[in-house]
GUBAVEX-593951 format. One record per residue (C-alpha): y, x, z; residue in one letter. Coordinates in steps of 0.05 Angstrom, whole numbers, plus 5000, padded with zeros to 4 digits. Last residue first. Layout:
<atoms>
YXZa;...
</atoms>
This chain:
<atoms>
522064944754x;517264324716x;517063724765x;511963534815x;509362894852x;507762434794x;503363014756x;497962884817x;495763544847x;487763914838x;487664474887x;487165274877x;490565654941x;494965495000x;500565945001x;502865854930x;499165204900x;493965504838x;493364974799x;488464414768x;493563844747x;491363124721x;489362884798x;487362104776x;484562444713x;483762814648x;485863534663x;490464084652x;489364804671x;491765254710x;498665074729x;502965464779x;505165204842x;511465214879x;512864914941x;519764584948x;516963954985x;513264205044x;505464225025x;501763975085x;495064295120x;491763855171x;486263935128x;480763375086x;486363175049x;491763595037x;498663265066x;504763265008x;511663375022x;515263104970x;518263364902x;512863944890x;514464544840x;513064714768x;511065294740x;507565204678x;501465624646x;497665024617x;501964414592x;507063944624x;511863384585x;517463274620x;518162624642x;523362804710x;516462644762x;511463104707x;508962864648x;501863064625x;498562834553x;491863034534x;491463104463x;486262674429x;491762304381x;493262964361x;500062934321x;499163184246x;507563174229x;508862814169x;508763044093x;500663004090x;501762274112x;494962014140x;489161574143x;481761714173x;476261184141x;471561724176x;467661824110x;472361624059x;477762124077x;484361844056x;490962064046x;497361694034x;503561813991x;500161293937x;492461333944x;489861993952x;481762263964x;479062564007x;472762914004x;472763494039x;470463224099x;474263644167x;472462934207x;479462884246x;483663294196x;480663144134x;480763694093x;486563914044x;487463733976x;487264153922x;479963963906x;476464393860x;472364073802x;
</atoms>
């Protein structure tokens, strides 16, 4: 007997199973509507100052002037940066900050250029 239905997206079990316009997989009790959007529930999440969302590669630049800890180095509002990666956290973006190098920045205190 082969299943045309497809996996289960959190557990990847092949055996689920329908009930009415849902889908089940029996071994991670998972629900969903194969005719809606899959959304990652796991997915981090990063807005920036405005509420855009933010993701890996973006330039976005600072909306306050911002002193580095540890330095008597401050980050003029207007600097841009360019993500790196984003991470789960009190500082949510690792970037590279032009003129100053990699640093980890808050989300609240940039917006996307």
């Amino acid at each position: 007997m082969s299943s045309t239905l497809p996996a289960c997206p959190k557990c990847q079990s092949v055996y689920v199973y329908q009930d009415q316009d849902m889908l089940i997989c029996p071994e991670c009790a998972h629900e969903w509507n194969p005719s809606e959007e899959v959304v990652d529930e796991d997915a981090l999440l990063v807005k920036d100052a405005n509420g855009t969302q933010l993701a890996d590669g973006d330039k976005v630049t600072l909306i306050k002037d911002l002193k580095v800890k540890g330095s008597s180095l401050v980050l003029k509002i207007g600097t841009k940066a360019t993500i790196k990666r984003l991470v789960d956290g009190d500082h949510n973006i690792d970037c590279k900050v032009d003129g100053a190098g990699d640093m980890m920045l808050k989300s609240e205190f940039v917006k996307k250029a």
